[in-house]
Backbone as CSV, one residue per row, in Angstrom:
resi,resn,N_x,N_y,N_z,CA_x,CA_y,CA_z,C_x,C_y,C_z
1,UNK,-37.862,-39.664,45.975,-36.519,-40.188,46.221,-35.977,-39.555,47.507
2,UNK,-35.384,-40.305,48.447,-34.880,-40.101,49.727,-33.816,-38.942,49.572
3,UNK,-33.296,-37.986,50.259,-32.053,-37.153,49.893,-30.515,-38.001,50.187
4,UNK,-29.550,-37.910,49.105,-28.453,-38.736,49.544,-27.790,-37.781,50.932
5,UNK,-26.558,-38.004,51.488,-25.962,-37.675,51.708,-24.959,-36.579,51.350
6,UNK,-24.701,-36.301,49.975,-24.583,-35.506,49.338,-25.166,-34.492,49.254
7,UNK,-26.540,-34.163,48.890,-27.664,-33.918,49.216,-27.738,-32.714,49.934
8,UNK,-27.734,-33.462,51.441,-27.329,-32.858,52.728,-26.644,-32.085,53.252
9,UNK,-25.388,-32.598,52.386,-23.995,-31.562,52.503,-23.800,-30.702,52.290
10,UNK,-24.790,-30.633,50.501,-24.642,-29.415,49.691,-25.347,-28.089,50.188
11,UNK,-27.033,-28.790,50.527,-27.655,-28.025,51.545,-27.144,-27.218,53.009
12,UNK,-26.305,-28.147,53.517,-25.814,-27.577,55.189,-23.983,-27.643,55.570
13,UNK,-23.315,-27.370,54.103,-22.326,-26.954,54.032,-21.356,-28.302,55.044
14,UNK,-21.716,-29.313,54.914,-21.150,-30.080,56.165,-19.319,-29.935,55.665
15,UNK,-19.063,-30.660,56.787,-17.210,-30.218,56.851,-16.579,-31.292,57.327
16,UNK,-16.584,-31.974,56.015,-16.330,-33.271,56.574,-14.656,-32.999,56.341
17,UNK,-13.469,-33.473,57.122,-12.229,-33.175,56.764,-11.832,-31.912,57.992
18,UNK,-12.653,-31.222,58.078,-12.579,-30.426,58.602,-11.716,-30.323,60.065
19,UNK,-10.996,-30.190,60.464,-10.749,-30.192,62.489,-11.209,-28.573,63.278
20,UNK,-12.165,-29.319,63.707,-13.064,-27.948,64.117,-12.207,-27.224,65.217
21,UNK,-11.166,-27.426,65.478,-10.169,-26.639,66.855,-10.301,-25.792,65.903
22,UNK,-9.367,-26.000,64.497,-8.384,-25.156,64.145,-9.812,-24.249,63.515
23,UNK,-10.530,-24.418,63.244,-11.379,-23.219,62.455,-12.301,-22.499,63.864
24,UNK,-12.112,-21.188,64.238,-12.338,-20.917,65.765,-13.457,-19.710,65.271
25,UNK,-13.456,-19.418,63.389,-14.737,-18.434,63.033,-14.771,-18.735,61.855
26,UNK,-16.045,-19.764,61.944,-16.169,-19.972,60.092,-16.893,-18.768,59.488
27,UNK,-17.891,-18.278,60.309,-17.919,-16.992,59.702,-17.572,-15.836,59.095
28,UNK,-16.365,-16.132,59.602,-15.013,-14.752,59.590,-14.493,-15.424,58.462
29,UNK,-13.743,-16.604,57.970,-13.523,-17.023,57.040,-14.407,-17.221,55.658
30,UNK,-15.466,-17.698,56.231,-16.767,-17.013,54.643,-16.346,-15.788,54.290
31,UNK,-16.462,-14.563,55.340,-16.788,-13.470,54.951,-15.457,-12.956,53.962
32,UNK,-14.223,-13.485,54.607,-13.146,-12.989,53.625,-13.289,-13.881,52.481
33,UNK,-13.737,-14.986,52.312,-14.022,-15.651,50.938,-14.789,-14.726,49.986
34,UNK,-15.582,-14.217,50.561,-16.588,-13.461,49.624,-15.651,-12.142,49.010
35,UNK,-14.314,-11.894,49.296,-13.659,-10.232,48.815,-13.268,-11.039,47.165
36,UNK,-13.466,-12.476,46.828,-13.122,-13.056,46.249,-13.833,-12.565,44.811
37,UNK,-13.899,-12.079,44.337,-14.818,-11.844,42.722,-15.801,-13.112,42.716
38,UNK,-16.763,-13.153,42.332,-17.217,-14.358,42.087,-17.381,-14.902,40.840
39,UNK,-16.880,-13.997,39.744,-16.628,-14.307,38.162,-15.223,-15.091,38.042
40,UNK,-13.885,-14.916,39.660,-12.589,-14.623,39.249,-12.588,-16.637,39.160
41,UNK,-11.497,-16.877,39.071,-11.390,-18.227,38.622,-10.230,-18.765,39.735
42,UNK,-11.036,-20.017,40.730,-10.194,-19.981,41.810,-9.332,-21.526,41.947
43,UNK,-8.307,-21.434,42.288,-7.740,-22.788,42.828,-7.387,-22.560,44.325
44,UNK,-7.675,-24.175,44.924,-8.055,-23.955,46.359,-7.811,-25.488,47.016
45,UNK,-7.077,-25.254,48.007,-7.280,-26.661,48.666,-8.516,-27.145,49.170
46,UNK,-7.914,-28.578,49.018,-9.731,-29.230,48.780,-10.488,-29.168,50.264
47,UNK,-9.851,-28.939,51.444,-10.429,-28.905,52.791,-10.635,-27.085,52.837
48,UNK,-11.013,-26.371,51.633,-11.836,-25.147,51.847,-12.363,-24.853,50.405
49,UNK,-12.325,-25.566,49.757,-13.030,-25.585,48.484,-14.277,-26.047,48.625
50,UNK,-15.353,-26.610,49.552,-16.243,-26.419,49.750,-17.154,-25.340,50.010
51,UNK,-16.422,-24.525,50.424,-17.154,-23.062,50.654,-17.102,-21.789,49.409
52,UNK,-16.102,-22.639,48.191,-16.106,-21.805,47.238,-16.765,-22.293,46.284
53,UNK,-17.736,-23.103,45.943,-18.337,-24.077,45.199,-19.567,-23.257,44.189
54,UNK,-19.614,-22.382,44.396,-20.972,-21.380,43.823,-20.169,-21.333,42.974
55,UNK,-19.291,-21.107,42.123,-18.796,-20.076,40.935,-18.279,-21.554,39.668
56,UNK,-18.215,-20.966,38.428,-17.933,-21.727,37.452,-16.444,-22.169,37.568
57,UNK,-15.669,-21.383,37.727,-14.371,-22.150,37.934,-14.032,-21.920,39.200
58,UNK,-13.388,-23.411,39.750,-13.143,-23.545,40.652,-12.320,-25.220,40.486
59,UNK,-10.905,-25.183,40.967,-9.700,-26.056,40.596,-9.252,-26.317,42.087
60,UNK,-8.803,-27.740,42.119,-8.352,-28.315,43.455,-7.080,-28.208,43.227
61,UNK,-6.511,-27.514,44.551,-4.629,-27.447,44.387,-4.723,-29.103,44.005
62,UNK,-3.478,-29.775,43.696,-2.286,-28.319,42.658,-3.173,-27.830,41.368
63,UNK,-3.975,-28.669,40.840,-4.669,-27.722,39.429,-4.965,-26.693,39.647
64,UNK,-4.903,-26.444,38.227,-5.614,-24.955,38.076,-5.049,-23.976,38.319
65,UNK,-3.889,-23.971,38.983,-2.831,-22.693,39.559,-2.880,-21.796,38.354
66,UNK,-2.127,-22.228,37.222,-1.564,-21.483,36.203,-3.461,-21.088,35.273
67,UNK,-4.541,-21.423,35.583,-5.892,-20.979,34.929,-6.307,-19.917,36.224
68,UNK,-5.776,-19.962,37.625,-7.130,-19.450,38.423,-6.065,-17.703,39.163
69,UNK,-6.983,-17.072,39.177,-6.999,-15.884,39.234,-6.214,-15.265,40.706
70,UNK,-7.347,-16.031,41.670,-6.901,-16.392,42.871,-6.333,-17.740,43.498
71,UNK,-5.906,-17.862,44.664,-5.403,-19.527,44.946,-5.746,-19.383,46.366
72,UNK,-5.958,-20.024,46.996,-6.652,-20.204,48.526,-6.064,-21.249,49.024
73,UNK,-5.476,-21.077,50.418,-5.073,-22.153,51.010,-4.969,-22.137,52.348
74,UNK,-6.122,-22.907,53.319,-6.206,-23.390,54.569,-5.295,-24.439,54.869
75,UNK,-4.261,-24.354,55.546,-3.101,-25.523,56.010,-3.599,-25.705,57.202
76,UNK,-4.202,-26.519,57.449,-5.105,-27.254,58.571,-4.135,-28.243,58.823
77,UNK,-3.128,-28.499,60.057,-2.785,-29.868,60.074,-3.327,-30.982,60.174
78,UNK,-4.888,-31.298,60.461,-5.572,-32.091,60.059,-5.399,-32.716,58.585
79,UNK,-5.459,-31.711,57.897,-4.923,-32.843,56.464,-3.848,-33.526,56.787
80,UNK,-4.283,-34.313,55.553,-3.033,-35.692,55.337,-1.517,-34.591,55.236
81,UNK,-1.055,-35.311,55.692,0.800,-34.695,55.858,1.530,-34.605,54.336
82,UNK,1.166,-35.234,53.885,2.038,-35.375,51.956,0.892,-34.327,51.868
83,UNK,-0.393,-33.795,51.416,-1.177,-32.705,51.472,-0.736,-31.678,51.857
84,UNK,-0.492,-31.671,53.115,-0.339,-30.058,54.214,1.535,-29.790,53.523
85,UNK,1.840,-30.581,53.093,3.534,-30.546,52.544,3.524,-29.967,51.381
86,UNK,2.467,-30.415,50.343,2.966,-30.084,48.994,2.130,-28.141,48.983
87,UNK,1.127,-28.448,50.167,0.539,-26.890,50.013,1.372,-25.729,50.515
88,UNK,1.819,-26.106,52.023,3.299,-25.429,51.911,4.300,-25.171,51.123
89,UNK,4.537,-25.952,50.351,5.826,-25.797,49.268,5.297,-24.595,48.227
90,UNK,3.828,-24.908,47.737,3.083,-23.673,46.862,2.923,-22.627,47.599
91,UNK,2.951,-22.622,49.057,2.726,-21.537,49.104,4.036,-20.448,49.556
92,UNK,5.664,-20.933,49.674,6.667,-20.885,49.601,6.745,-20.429,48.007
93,UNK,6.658,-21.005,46.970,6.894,-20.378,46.133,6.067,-19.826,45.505
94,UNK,4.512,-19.238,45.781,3.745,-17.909,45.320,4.325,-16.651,45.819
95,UNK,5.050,-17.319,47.007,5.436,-16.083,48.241,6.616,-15.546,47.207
96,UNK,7.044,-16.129,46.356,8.269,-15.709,45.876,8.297,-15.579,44.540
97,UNK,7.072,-16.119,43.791,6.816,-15.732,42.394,6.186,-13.688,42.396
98,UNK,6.776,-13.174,41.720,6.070,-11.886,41.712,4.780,-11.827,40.709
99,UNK,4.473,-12.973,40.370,3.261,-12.689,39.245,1.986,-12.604,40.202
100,UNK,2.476,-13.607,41.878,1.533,-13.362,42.280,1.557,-12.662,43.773
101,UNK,0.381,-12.102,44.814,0.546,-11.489,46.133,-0.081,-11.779,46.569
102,UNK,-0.094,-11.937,47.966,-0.944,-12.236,48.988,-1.850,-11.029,49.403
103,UNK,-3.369,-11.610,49.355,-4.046,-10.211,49.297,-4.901,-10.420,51.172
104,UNK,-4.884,-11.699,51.314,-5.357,-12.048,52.986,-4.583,-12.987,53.314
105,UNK,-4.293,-12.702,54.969,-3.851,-14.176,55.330,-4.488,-13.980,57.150
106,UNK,-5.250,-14.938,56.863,-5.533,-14.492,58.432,-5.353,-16.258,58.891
107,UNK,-4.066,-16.267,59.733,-3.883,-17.617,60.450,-3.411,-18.655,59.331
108,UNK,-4.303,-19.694,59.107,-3.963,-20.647,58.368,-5.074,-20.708,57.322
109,UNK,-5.551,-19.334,56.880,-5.938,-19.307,55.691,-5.281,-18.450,55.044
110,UNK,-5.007,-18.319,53.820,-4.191,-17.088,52.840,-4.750,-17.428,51.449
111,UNK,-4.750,-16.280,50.939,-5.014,-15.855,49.553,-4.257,-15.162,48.976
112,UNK,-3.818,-15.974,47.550,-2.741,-14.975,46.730,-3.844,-14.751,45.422
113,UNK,-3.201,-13.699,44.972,-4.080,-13.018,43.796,-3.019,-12.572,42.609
114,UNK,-3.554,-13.585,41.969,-2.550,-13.316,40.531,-2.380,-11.768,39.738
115,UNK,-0.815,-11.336,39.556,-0.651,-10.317,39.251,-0.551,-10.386,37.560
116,UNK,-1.626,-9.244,36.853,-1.224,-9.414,35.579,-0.544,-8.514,34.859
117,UNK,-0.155,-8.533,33.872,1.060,-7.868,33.184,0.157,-6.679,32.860
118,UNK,0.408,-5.258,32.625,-0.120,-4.433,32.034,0.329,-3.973,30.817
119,UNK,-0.670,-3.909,29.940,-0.061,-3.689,28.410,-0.180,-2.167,28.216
């Protein structure tokens, strides 16, 4: 059987969605993906949720917020505008929920990391 397209992608990480200006070190951005637990349970916008795809949970903003551990969000203005709007607004109010903190933000990627209660 021929390889789909899919296939391909999964193999060579393609980036489709992607606007290659704005990403200037995908490397540098893997590498802070990886401070990520890989057991932890992530929600993530869908134009960098490709690179988090190895692990069992893994939720496309808006899901999954209130299940995932961490939340990831590349605001690429390349996304669709109702997209790049509603991820701003989440990320306006993580900034202001104390359950959770921002543990990276380099540019127009950031990571908040859910704070849990201690018993």
């Amino acid at each position: 059987m021929e390889p789909t397209l899919l296939d391909h992608c999964l193999r060579t990480r393609c980036k489709f969605g992607y606007d290659t200006k704005q990403i200037s070190n995908m490397d540098e951005i893997d590498q802070t993906l990886t401070q990520i637990p890989s057991t932890a349970r992530v929600a993530a916008s869908n134009n960098i949720a490709s690179h988090l795809t190895n692990r069992e949970y893994l939720y496309i903003l808006p899901l999954g917020i209130k299940n995932a551990d961490f939340i990831v969000f590349y605001l690429t203005p390349s996304q669709p505008a109702d997209s790049l709007e509603i991820d701003k607004k989440l990320v306006e109010k993580l900034n202001n929920d104390p359950h959770y903190h921002v543990v990276s933000e380099k540019g127009i990627l950031i990571i908040f990391k859910k704070v849990y209660a201690e018993i």
